[in-house]
LUMRO-452256 format. One record per residue (C-alpha): residue number from 1; x, y, z; residue in one letter. Coordinates in Angstrom, 3 decimals, padded with zeros to 6 digits. Each point is the difference from the previous one (the first is absolute). Example, Ala and Ser with C-alpha at 12.3 -4.5 7.8 and 13.67 -1.06 7.14 Angstrom:
// residues 2
- nr,x,y,z,rest
- 1,012.300,-004.500,007.800,a;
- 2,001.370,003.440,-000.660,s;
//
This chain:
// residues 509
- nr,x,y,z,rest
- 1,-012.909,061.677,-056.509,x;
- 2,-000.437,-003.714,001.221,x;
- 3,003.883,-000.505,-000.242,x;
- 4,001.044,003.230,001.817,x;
- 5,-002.780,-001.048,002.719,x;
- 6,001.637,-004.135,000.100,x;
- 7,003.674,001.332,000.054,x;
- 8,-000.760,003.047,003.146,x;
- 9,-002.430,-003.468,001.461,x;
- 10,003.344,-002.393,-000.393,x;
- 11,002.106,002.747,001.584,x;
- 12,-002.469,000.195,003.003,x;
- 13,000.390,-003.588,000.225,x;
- 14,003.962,000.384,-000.274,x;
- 15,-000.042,002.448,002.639,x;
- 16,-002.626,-002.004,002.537,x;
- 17,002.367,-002.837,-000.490,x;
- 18,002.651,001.875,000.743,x;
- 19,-001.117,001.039,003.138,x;
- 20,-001.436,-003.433,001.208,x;
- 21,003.744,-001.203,-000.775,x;
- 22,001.517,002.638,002.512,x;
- 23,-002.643,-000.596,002.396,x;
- 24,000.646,-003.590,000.201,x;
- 25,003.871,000.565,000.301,x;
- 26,000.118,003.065,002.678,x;
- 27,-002.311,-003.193,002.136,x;
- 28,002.901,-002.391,-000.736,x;
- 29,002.923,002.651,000.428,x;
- 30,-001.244,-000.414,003.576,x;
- 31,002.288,-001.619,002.471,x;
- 32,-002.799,-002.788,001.528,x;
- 33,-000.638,-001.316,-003.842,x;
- 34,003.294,000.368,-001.198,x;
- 35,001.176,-002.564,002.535,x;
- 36,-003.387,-001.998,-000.306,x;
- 37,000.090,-000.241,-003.985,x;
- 38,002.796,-002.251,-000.501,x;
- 39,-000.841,-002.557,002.190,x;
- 40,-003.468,-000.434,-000.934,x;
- 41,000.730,000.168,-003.519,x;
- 42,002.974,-002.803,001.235,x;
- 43,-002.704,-002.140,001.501,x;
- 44,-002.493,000.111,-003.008,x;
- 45,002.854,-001.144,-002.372,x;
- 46,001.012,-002.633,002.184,x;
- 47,-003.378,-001.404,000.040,x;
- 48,-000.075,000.118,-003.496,x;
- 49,003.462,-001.570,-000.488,x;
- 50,-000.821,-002.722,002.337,x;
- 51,-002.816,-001.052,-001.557,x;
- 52,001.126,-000.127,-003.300,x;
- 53,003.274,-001.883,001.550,x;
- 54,-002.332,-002.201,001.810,x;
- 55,-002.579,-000.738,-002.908,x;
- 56,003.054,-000.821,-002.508,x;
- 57,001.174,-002.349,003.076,x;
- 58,-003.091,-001.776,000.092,x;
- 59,-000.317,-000.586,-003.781,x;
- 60,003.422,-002.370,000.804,x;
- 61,002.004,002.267,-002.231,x;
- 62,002.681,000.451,002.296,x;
- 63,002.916,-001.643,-001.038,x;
- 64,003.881,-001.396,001.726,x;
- 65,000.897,003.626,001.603,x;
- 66,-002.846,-000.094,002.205,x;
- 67,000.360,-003.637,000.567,x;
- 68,003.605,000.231,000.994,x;
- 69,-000.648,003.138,002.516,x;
- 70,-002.954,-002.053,001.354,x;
- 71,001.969,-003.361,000.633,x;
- 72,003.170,002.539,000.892,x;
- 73,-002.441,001.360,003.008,x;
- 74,-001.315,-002.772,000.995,x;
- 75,002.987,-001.505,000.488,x;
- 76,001.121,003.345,002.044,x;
- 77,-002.866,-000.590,002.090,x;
- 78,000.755,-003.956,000.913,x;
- 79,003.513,001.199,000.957,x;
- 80,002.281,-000.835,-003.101,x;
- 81,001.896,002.227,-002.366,x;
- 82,-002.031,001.323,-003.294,x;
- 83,001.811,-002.831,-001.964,x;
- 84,-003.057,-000.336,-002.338,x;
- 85,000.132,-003.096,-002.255,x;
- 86,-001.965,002.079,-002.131,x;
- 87,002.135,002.608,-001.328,x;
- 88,002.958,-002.483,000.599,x;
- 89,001.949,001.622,002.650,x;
- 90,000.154,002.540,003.198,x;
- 91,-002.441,002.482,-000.635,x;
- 92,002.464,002.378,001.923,x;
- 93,002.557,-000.395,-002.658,x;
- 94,-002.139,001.881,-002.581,x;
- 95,000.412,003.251,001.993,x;
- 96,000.742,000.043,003.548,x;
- 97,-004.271,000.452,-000.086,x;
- 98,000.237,-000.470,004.355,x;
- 99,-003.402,001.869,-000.203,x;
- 100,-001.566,-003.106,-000.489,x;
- 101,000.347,-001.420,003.428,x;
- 102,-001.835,003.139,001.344,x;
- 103,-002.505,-001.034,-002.522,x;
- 104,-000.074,-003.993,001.026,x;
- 105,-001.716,000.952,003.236,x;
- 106,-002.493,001.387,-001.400,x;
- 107,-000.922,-002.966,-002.583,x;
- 108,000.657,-002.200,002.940,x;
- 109,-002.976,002.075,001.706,x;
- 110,-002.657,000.302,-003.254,x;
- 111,-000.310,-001.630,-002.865,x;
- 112,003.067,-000.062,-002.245,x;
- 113,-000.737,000.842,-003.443,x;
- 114,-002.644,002.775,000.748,x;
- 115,002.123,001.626,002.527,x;
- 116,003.516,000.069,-002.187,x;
- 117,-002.046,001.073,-002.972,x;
- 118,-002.072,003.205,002.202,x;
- 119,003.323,000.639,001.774,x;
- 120,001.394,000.890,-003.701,x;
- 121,-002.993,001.865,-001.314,x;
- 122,000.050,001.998,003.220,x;
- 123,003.363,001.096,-000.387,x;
- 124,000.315,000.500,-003.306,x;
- 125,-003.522,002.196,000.664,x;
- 126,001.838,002.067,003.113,x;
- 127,002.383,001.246,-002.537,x;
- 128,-002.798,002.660,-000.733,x;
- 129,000.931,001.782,003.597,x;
- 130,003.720,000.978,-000.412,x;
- 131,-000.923,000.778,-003.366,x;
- 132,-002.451,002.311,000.828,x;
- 133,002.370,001.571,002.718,x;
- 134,002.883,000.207,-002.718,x;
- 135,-002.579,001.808,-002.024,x;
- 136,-001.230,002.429,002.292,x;
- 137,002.662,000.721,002.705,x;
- 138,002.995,-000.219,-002.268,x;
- 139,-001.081,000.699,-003.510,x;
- 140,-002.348,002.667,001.192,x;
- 141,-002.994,-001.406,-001.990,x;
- 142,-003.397,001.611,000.559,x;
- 143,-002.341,-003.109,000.916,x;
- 144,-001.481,-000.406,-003.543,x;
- 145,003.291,-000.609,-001.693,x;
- 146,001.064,-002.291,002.965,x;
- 147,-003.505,-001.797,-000.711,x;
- 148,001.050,-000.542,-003.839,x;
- 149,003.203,-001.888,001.020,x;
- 150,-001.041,-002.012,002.203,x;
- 151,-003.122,-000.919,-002.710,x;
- 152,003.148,-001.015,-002.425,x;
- 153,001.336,-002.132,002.763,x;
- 154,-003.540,-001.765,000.823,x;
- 155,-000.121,-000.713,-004.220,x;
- 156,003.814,-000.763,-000.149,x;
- 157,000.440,-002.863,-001.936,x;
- 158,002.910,-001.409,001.693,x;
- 159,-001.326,000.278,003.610,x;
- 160,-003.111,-002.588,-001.302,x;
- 161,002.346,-002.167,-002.038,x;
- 162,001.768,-000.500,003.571,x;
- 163,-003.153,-000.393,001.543,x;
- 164,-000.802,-002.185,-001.892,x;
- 165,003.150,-002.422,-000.968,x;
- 166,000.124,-002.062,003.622,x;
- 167,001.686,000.990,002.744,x;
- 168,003.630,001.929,000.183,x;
- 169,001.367,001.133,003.189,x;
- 170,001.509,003.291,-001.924,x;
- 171,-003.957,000.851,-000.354,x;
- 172,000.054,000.343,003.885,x;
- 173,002.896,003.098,-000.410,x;
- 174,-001.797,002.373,-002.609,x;
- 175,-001.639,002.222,003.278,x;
- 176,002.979,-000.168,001.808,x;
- 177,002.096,001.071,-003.224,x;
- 178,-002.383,002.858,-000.518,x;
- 179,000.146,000.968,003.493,x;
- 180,003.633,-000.446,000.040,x;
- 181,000.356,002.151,-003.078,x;
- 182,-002.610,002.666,002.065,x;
- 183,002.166,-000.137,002.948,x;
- 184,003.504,000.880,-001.173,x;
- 185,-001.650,003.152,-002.666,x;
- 186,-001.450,001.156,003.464,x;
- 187,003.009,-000.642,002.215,x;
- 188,-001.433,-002.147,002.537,x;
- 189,002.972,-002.629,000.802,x;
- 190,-001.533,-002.284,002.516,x;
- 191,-003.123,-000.583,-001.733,x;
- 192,002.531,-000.269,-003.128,x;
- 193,001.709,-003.062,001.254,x;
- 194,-003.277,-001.930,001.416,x;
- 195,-001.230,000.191,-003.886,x;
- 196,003.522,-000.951,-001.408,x;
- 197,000.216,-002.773,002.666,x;
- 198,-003.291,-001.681,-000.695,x;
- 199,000.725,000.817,-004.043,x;
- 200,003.178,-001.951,-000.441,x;
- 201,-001.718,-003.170,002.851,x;
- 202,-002.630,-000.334,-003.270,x;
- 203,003.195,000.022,-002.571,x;
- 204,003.300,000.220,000.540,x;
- 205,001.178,001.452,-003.493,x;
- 206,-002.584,003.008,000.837,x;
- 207,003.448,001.204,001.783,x;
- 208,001.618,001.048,-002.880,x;
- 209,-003.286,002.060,-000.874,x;
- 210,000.228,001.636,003.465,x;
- 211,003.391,000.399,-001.146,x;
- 212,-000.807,002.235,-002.661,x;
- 213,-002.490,001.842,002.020,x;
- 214,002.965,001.153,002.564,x;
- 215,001.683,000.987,-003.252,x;
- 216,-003.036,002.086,-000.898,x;
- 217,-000.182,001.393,003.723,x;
- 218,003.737,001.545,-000.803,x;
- 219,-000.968,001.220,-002.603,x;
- 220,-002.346,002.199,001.546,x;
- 221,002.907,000.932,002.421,x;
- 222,-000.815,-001.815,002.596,x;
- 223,003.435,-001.820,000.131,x;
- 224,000.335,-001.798,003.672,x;
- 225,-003.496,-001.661,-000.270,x;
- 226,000.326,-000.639,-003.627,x;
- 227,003.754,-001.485,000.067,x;
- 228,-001.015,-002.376,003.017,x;
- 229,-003.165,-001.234,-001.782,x;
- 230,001.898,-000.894,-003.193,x;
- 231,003.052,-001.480,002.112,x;
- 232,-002.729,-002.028,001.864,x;
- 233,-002.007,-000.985,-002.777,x;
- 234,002.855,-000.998,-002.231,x;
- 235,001.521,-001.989,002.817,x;
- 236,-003.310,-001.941,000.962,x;
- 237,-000.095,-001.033,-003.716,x;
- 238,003.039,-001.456,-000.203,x;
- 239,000.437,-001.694,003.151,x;
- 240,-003.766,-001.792,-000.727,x;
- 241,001.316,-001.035,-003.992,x;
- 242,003.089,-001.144,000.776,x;
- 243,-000.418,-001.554,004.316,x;
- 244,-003.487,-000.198,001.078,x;
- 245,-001.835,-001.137,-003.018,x;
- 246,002.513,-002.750,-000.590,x;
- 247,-000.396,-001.720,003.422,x;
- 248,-003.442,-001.108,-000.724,x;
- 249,001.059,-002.151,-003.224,x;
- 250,003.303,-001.461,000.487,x;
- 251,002.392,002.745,-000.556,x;
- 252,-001.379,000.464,-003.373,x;
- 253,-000.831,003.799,-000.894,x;
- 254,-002.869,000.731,-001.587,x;
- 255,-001.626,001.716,-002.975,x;
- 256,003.787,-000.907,-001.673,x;
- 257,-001.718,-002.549,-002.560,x;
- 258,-002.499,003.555,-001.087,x;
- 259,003.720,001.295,-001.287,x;
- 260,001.626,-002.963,-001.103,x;
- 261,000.726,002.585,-003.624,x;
- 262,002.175,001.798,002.028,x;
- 263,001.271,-002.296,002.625,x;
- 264,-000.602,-003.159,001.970,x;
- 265,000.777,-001.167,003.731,x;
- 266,000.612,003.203,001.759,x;
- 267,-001.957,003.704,-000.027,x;
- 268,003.863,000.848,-000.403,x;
- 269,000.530,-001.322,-003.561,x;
- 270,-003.822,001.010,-001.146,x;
- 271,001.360,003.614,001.241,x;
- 272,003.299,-000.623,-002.109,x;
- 273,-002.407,-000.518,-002.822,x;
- 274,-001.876,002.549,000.261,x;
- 275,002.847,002.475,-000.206,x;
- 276,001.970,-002.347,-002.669,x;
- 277,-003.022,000.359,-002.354,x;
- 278,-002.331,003.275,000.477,x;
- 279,-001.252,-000.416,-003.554,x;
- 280,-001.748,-003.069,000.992,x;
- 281,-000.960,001.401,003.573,x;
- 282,-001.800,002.959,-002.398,x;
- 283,-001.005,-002.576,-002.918,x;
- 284,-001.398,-001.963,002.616,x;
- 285,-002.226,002.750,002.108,x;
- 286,-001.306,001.748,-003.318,x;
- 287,-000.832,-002.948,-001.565,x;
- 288,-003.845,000.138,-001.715,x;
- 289,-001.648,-001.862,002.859,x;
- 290,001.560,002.128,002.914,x;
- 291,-000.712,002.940,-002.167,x;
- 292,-003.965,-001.067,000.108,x;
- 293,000.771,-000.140,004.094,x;
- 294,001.317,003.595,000.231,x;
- 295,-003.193,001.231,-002.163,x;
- 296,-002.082,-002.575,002.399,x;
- 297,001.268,001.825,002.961,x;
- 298,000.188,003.388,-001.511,x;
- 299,-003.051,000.985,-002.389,x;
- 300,-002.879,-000.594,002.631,x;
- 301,001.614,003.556,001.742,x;
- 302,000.485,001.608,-003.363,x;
- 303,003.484,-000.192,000.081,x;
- 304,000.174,002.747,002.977,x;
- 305,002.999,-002.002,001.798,x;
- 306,002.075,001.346,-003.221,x;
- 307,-001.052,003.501,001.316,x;
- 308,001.728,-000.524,003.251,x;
- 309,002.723,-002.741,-000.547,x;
- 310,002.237,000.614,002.890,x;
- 311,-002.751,-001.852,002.140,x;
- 312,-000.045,-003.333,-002.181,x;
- 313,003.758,-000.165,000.196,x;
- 314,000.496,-001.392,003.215,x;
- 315,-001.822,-002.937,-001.694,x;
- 316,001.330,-000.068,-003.222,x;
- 317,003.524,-002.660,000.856,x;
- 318,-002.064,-002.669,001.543,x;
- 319,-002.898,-000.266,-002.621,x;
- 320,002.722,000.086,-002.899,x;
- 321,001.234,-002.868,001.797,x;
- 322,-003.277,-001.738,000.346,x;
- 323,-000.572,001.164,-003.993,x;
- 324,003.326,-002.221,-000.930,x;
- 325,-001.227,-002.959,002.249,x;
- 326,-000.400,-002.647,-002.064,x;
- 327,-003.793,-001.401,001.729,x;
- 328,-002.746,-001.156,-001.488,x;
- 329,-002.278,002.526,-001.896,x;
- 330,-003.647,000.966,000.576,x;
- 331,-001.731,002.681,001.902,x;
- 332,-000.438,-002.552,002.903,x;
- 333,003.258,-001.083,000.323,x;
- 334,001.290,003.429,-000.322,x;
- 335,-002.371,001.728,002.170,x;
- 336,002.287,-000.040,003.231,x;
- 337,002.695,001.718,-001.727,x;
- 338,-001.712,002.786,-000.429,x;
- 339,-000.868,000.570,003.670,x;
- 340,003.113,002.024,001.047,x;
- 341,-000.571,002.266,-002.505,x;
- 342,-003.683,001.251,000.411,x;
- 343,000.687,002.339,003.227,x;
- 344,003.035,001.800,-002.570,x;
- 345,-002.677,000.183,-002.890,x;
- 346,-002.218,001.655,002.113,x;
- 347,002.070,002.026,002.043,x;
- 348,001.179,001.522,-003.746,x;
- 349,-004.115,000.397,-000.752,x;
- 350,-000.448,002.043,002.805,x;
- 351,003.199,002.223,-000.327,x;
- 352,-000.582,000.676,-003.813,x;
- 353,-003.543,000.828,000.689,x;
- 354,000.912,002.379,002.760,x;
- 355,002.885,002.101,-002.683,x;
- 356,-002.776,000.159,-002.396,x;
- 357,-002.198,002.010,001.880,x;
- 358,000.302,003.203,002.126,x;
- 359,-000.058,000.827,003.591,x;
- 360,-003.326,001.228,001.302,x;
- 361,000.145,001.139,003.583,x;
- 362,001.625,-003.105,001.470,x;
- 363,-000.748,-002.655,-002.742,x;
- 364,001.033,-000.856,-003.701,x;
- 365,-003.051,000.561,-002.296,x;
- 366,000.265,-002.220,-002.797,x;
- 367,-001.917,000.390,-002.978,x;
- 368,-003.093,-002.088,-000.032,x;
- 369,000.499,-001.255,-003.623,x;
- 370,002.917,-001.298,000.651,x;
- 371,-001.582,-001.804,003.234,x;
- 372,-002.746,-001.219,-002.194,x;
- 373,002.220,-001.154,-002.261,x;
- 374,002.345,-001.993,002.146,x;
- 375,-003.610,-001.982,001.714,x;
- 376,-001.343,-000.580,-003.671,x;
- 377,003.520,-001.464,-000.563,x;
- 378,-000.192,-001.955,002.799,x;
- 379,-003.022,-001.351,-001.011,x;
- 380,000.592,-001.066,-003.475,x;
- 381,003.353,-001.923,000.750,x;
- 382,-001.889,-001.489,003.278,x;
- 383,-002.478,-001.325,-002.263,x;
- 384,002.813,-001.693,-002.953,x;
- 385,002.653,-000.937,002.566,x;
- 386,-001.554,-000.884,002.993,x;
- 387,-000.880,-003.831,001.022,x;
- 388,-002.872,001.059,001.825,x;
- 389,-000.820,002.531,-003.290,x;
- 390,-004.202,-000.027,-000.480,x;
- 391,001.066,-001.384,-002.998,x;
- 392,000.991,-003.440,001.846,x;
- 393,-003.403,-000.334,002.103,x;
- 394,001.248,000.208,003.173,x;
- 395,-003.777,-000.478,001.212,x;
- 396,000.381,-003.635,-001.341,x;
- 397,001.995,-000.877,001.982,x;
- 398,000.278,-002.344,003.136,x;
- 399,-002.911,-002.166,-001.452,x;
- 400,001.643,-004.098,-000.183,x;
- 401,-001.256,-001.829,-002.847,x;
- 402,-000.009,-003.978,-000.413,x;
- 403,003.677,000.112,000.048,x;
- 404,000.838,002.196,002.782,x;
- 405,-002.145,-002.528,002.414,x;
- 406,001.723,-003.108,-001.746,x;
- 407,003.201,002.156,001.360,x;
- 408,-001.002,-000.128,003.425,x;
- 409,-001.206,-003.392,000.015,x;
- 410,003.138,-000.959,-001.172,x;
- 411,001.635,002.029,002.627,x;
- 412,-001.844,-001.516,002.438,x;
- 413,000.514,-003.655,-000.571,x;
- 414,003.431,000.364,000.386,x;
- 415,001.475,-001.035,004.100,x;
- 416,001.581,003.848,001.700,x;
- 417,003.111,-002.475,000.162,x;
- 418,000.626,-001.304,-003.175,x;
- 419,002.492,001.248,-002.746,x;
- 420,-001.353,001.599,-002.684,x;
- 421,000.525,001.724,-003.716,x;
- 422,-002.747,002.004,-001.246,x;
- 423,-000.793,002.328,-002.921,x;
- 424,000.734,003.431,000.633,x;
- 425,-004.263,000.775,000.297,x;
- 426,-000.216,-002.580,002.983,x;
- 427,003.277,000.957,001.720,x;
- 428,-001.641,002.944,002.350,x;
- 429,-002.574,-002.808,001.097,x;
- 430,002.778,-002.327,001.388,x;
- 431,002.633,002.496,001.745,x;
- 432,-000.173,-001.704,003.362,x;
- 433,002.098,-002.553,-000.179,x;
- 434,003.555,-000.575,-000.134,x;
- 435,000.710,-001.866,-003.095,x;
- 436,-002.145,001.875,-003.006,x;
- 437,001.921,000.181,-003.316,x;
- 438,-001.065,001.891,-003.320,x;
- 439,-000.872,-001.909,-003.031,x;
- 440,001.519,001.235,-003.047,x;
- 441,-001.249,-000.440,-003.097,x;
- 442,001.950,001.916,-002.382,x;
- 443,001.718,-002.829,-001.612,x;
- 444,-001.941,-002.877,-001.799,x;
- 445,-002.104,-002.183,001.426,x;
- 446,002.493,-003.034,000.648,x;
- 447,002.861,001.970,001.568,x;
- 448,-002.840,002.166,002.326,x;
- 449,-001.113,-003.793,001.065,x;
- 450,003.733,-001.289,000.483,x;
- 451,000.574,003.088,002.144,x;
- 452,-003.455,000.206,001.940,x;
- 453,000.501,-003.293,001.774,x;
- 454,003.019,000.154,002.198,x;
- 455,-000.176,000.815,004.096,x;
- 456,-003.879,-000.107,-000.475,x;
- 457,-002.914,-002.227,000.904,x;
- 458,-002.535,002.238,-001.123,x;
- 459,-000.413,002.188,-003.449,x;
- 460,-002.607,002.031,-001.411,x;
- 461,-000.115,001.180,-003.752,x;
- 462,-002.025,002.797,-000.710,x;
- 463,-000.158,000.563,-004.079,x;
- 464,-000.090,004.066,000.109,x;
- 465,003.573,-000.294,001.038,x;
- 466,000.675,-001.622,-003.228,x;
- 467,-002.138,001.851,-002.718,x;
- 468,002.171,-000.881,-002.724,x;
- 469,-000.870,-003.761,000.800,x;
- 470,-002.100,-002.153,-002.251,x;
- 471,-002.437,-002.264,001.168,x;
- 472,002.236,-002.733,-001.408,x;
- 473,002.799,001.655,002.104,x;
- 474,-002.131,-000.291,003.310,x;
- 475,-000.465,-003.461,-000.678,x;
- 476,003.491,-000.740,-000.583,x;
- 477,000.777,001.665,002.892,x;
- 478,-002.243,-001.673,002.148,x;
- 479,001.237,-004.044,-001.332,x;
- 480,003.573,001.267,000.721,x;
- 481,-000.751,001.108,003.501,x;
- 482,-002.221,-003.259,000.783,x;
- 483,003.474,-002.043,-001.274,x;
- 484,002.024,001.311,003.010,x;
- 485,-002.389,-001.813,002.780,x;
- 486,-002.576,002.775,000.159,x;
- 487,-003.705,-000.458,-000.351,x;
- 488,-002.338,002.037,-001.143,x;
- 489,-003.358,001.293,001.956,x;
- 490,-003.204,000.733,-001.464,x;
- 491,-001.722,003.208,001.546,x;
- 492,-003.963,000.807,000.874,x;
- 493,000.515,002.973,-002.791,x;
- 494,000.099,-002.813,-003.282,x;
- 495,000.606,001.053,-003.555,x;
- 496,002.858,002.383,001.162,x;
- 497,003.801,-000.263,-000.863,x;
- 498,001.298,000.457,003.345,x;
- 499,002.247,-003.115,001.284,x;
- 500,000.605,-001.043,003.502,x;
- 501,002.368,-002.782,000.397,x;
- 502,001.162,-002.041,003.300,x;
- 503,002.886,-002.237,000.104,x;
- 504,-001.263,-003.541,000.439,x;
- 505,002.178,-000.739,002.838,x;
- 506,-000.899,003.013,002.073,x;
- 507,-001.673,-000.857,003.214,x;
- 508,-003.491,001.290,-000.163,x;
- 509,-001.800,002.417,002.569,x;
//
């Protein structure tokens, strides 16, 4: 008797629920909140992006991308060319990024660092609006389901790793990708080529994945719109590779080096390669770490974008090219790579989520075990994959310990005009200046000290940036560097490992 009166109790419950749930959605399905939602779930993800961006920031674990963006800007905002001495060249040869000069004035009005870092968490946060339009105006999602997918996107892995890995200009184009890729599904040209326009002025090989998204507009039949937008986007790609990228270093073309397995000195012979050799091209992109980026980019959405694969494609040539790049590995360094391909990911979520359910009225109903699902999902993988995971105490962060205040101190003893090469942790502290050089420490101690010394009067050796170091190695370091003219001086924060050195000769301030 007790069980039949717990299981007619739990389907009361069900049924209450139930109702609640349909309550709560016919108040959303309005028009007023349906336009409100997005943006004020936008602005509490920004805030929480921001902060975490900003904490991580203060704890000095920034590293030479933000450093190089920050001298880069600065030097915008004096009146020179981005030629960052940082990153070692033109900061427009890395991709056309002419965004950044919009950006300049406003890190010429607030503070630098804070400003690029919010300006990034804020747009990768307004990518929650034209995904919530996608959702409801095009997939025909009721507001629950639209509410699940833009849940996965808040816990999505890859948009925190790019949060979270410095500062990349491409970070700036993920809202105007997704409202690029909202625009041409709905037909709305003008609006179409403001998005693509500021898209491709954040990075210019995002042309070839507008490209692919004319190619997907003809497919839908939409042939004039969709032939002009892959004519145009195939033709801004090229023209920035092979003319305008170029300029800014000396004729020299970049990202060739990435390729040098398939060809060197011209995007021509890499292309030649390419086609020469596919089974390298495919060895290459499949290989078991790029593998572990696919399921990176794929499992947090339950593999829906398989369900719906015509909307990844669009996507699909320039991130195999990015796959066979031969860069440095780590979630960090990989992060902005993945940036072009979120809005397609999503876009695929939404559209296999809307042909698993069934029209009710006006909107898809999808199944709410299959919603739960996909959060839960969400979830778990935010919680192993992401940087800013519970698991990694984001809470922790932003406090400075002994050896973050020894950084500034160091910082701060050096003149604004005096050349300098820094460990990557004390880099963001010194952007403004001209003449700010990275020290590497990836070879042993004696050739790091033979090739930390030229073009600098100042340099400032932080030991995390050489963790595989021995104490004897510091030391050895630090007799070689004092060899070459340099001295060595002491800090307020004793009994740490941190090294300042002047040259002796340098005029003091």
């Amino acid at each position: 008797m007790d069980f039949e009166q717990n299981k007619v109790a739990l389907v009361q419950l069900r049924r209450r629920l139930e109702i609640f749930s349909l309550r709560w959605q016919a108040r959303l399905d309005t028009r007023r909140i349906d336009q409100a939602v997005p943006y004020a779930i936008a602005l509490a993800f920004g805030g929480i992006l921001s902060g975490l961006s900003l904490a991580r920031a203060r704890s000095l674990e920034a590293g030479a991308d933000l450093s190089s963006h920050l001298q880069g800007l600065w030097l915008i905002g004096e009146g020179y060319e981005p030629l960052s001495s940082v990153a070692g060249h033109n900061l427009l040869w890395d991709q056309a990024a002419f965004i950044l000069y919009p950006v300049a004035g406003l890190t010429a009005l607030f503070p630098d660092q804070p400003t690029l870092l919010c300006l990034q968490a804020s747009a990768l946060a307004l990518g929650v609006v034209p995904l919530w339009r996608i959702a409801r105006d095009v997939g025909g999602l009721k507001s629950g389901a639209a509410a699940a997918v833009v849940f996965a996107y808040c816990a999505y892995p890859a948009v925190h790793s790019i949060n979270l890995s410095d500062f990349h200009p491409e970070a700036l184009a993920v809202p105007a990708l997704f409202a690029a890729v909202l625009t041409a599904l709905v037909g709305r040209w003008n609006w179409f080529a403001v998005f693509a326009l500021l898209t491709v002025t954040c990075r210019s090989d995002l042309a070839f994945a507008l490209f692919g998204l004319g190619v997907l507009v003809l497919l839908e039949g939409r042939r004039r719109p969709g032939a002009l937008i892959s004519l145009g986007g195939l033709a801004y790609g090229l023209v920035a590779l092979t003319a305008i990228q170029p300029r800014f270093n000396g004729g020299r073309f970049p990202h060739v080096d990435a390729f040098s397995d398939f060809g060197s000195g011209h995007p021509g012979s890499v292309l030649l390669g390419f086609i020469s050799a596919p089974h390298q091209v495919v060895a290459d992109a499949v290989s078991q770490a790029n593998f572990q980026m696919i399921v990176f980019l794929l499992a947090p959405v339950m593999l829906l974008p398989l369900v719906a694969p015509r909307y990844v494609l669009p996507v699909l040539p320039l991130f195999a090219v990015y796959l066979v790049a031969d860069v440095p590995s780590g979630q960090a360094v990989e992060a902005p790579q993945t940036a072009p391909v979120i809005p397609f990911v999503f876009a695929a979520t939404v559209f296999a989520l809307a042909r698993s359910g069934r029209v009710l009225v006006q909107r898809v109903n999808v199944d709410r075990r299959l919603l739960t699902a996909l959060v839960l999902t969400a979830s778990l993988f935010f919680l192993r994959d992401a940087p800013s995971s519970f698991y990694e105490r984001p809470w922790d962060w932003g406090r400075r310990d002994t050896m973050d205040i020894a950084r500034q101190e160091a910082a701060d003893l050096i003149p604004p005009d005096a050349s300098v090469r820094a460990s990557e942790q004390v880099l963001p502290l010194l952007a403004d200046r001209t003449r700010l050089y990275q020290l590497h420490t990836d070879d042993d101690p004696d050739g790091a000290a033979v090739a930390a010394t030229p073009k600098v009067e100042w340099i400032v050796f932080d030991p995390a940036s050489a963790p595989g170091w021995s104490p004897l190695d510091i030391e050895s370091f630090d007799l070689d560097v004092r060899r070459t003219g340099f001295e060595r001086i002491e800090l307020e924060e004793t009994g740490l490992s941190l090294r300042v050195y002047r040259l002796r000769d340098v005029i003091r301030h």
